[in-house]
C-alpha positions in Angstrom: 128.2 81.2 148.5 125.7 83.0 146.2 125.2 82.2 142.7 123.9 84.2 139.6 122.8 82.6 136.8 125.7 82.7 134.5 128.2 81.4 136.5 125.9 78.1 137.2 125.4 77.9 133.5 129.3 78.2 133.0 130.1 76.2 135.6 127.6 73.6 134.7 128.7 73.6 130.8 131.7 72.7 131.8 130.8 69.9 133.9 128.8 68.6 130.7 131.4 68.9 128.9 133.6 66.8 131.2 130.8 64.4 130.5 131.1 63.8 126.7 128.4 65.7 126.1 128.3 67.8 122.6 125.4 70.3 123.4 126.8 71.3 126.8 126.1 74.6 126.9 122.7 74.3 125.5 121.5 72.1 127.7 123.0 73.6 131.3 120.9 76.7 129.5 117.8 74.5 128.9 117.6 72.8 132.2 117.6 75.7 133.9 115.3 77.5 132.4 112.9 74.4 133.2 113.7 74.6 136.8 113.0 78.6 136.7 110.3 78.6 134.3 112.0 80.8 132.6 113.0 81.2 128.8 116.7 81.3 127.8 116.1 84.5 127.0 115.3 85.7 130.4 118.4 83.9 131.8 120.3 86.2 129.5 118.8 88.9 130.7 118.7 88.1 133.7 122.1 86.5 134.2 123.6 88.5 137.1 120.7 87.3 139.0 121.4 85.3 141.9 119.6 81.9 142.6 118.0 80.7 145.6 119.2 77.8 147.8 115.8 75.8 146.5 116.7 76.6 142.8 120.4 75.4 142.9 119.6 72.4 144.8 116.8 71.6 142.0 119.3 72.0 139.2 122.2 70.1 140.6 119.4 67.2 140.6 119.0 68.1 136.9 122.2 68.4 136.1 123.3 64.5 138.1 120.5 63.2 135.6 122.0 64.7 132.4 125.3 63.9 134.1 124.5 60.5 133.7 123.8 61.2 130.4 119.8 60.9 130.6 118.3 62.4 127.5 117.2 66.1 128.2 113.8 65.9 126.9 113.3 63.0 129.0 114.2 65.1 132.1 112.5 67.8 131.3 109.6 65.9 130.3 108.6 68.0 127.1 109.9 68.2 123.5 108.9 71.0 120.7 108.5 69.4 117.2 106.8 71.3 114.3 106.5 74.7 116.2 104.3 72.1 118.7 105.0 71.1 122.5 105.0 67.4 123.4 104.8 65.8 126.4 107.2 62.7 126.5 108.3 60.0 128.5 110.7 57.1 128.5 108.0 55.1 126.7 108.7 57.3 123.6 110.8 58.0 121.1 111.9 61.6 121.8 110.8 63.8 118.4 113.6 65.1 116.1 114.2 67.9 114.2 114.6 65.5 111.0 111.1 64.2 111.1 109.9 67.4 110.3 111.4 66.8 106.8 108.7 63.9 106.4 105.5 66.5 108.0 106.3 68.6 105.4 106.5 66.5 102.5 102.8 64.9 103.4 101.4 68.5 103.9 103.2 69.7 100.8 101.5 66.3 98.8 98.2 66.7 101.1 98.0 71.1 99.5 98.5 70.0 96.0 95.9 67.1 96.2 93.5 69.6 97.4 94.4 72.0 94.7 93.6 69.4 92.2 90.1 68.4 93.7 91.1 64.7 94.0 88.0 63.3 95.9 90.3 60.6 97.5 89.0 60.2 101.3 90.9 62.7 104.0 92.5 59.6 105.7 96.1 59.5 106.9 97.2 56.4 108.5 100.5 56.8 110.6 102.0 53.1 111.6 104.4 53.4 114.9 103.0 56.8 116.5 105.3 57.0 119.2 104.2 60.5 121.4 101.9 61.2 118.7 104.4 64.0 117.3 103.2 62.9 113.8 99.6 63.1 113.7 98.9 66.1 115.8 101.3 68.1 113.7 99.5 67.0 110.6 96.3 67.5 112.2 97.2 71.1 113.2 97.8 72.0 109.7 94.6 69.9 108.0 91.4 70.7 109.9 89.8 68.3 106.9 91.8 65.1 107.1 91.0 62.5 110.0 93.9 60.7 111.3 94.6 56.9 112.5 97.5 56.1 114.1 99.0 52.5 115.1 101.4 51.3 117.8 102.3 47.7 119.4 103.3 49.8 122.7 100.1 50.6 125.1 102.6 52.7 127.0 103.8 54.7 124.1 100.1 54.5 123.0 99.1 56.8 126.4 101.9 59.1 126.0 100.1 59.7 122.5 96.6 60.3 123.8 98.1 62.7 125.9 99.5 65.3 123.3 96.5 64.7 121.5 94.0 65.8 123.8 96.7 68.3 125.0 96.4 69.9 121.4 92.7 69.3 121.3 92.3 66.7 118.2 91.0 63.8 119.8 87.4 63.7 117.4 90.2 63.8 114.5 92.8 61.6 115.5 92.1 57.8 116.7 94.4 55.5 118.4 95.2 52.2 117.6 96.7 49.4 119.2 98.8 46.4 117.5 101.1 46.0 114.8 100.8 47.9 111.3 97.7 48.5 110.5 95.9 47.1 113.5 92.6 48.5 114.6 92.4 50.6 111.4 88.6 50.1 110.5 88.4 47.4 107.5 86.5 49.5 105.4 89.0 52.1 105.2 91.5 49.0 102.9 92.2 50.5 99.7 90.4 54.3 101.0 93.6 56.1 102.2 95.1 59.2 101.3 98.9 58.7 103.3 100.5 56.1 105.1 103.3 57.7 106.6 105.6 56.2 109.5 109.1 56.9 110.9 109.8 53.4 111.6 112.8 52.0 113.3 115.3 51.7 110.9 118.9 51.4 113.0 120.9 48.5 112.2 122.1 46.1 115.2 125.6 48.0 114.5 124.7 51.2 114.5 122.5 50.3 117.8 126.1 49.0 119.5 127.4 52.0 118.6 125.5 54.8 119.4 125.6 57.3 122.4 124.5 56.5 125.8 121.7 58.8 125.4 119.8 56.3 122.6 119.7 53.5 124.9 117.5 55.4 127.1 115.2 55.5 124.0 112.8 52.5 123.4 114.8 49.6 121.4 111.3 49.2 119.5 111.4 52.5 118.3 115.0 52.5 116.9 116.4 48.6 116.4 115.3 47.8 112.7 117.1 44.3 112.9 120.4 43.4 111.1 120.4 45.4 108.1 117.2 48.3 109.5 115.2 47.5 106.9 112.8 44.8 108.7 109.6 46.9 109.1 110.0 48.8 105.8 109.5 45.3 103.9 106.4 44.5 105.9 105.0 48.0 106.2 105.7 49.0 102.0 103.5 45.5 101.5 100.7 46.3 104.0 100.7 50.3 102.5 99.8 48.7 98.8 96.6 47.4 99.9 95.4 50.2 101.8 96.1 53.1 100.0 93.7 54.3 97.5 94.8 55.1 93.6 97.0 57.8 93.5 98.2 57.9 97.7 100.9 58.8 99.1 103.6 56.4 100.9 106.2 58.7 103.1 108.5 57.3 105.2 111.6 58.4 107.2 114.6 56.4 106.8 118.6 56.3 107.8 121.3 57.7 106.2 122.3 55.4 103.0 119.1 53.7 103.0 117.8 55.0 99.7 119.0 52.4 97.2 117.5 49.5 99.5 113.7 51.1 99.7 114.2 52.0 96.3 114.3 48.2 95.5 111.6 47.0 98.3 109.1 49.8 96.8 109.9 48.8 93.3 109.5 45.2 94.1 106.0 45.3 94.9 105.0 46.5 91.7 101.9 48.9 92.4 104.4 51.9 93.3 105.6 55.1 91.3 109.5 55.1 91.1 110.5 56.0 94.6 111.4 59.9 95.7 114.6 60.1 97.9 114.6 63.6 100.0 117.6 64.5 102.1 118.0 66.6 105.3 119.9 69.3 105.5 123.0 67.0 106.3 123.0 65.6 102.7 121.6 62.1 104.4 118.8 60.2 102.7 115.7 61.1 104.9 112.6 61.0 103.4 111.2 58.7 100.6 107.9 59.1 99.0 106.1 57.0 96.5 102.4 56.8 94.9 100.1 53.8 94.7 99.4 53.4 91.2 96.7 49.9 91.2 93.8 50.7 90.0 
């Protein structure tokens, strides 16, 4: 029997949705636009169209993965973050909407320190670059600032230099392996503009509890220890030494967290009072401080 295009999509929204799985619809639409190279537009308009015997058996492989609750971006291979397309693998945390809260707060800091002819160097550190989603979107947006970015996976580390020669910034944009600031060039302590990071900041809890799809994720990326606050004390302690007078701190955290970076930023002493931002949820997202030695 022939099949058109909506009634796979019904069909196979349904089947998600069978499977527990709350963007059902979306994603039947999303899958099979990959396997048509299509957008979701087209299927609309194109939804009495009948499919071919090699384009249904290509989705129902598709669909088995998401079936099994396989994250879509991993199946599709891709993931759009900041008006950007990312390649990304299983080595990677997959990009969210959320961490576009923390882009936009170090390009809105990164205008107004222009505007004010601060001669601080044009050097953005990002700690735990993941796919790189980060720094190439703040690259895209700052032809003058010259990016490092840090990770202890080589894996994920690849999956980076990929979207960054993809986008073309690879004379602006230098990868580094290791653990915080690791590989960033010595001379650069005390020089930088922003440290920003999205580190992992899950608690063991919330790790037991979440959806199948997280565990797909790397644990490295989203296990922040017992309370998810581990890196944040290491990384807000490291940040103090590199950035120069008057530089920006941003970092992504999890809902609730607020208080507790409040009190790690203020413990250090060399910070502003701490900024919390939230997402459009009303969850803390975003904090942002200033070094204020010097």
């Amino acid at each position: 029997m022939t099949l058109t295009i909506g009634e796979v999509i019904q069909k196979t929204s349904a089947y998600f949705q069978q499977k527990g799985i709350d963007s059902a619809r979306l994603d039947a639409e999303l899958l099979l636009a990959h396997v048509l190279q299509a957008t979701r537009v087209e299927l609309y308009v194109n939804y009495d169209r009948p499919l071919s015997t090699a384009e249904v058996a290509a989705y129902r492989e598709l669909i088995a993965r998401r079936g099994q609750r396989e994250p879509l971006a991993y199946i599709t291979g891709h993931k759009e973050f900041y008006g950007l397309d990312f390649t990304v693998t299983p080595a990677v945390l997959i990009p969210r909407p959320e961490t576009e809260l923390l882009v936009e707060a170090v390009l809105a800091y990164l205008e107004d320190n222009a505007l004010t002819g601060n001669s601080t160097p044009s050097i953005i550190v990002e700690i735990g670059m993941g796919s790189g989603a980060i720094a190439v979107a703040l690259a895209a947006h700052c032809p003058d600032v010259e990016i490092y970015g840090t990770d202890i996976s080589l894996p994920a580390l690849e999956v980076a230099a990929q979207n960054v020669g993809k986008h073309g910034y690879g004379q602006r944009v230098h990868l580094c392996s290791g653990p915080y600031f690791t590989g960033v060039p010595s001379e650069l302590r005390g020089q930088v503009r922003v440290v920003v990071s999205n580190p992992p900041y899950l608690t063991r809890s919330e790790m037991a509890e979440a959806q199948p799809e997280l565990h797909r994720e790397p644990s490295l990326a989203l296990d922040g220890g017992e309370d998810g606050l581990a890196v944040y004390r290491q990384l807000v302690t490291e940040a103090a030494d590199w950035l120069a007078p008057g530089g920006l701190l941003a970092l992504e955290i999890g809902s609730g967290q607020g208080p507790a970076l409040i009190d790690i930023i203020n413990a250090t002493g060399v910070f502003t009072p701490p900024e919390i931002r939230s997402d459009y949820a009303g969850h803390d997202r975003v904090v942002m401080t200033f070094s204020c030695k010097g």
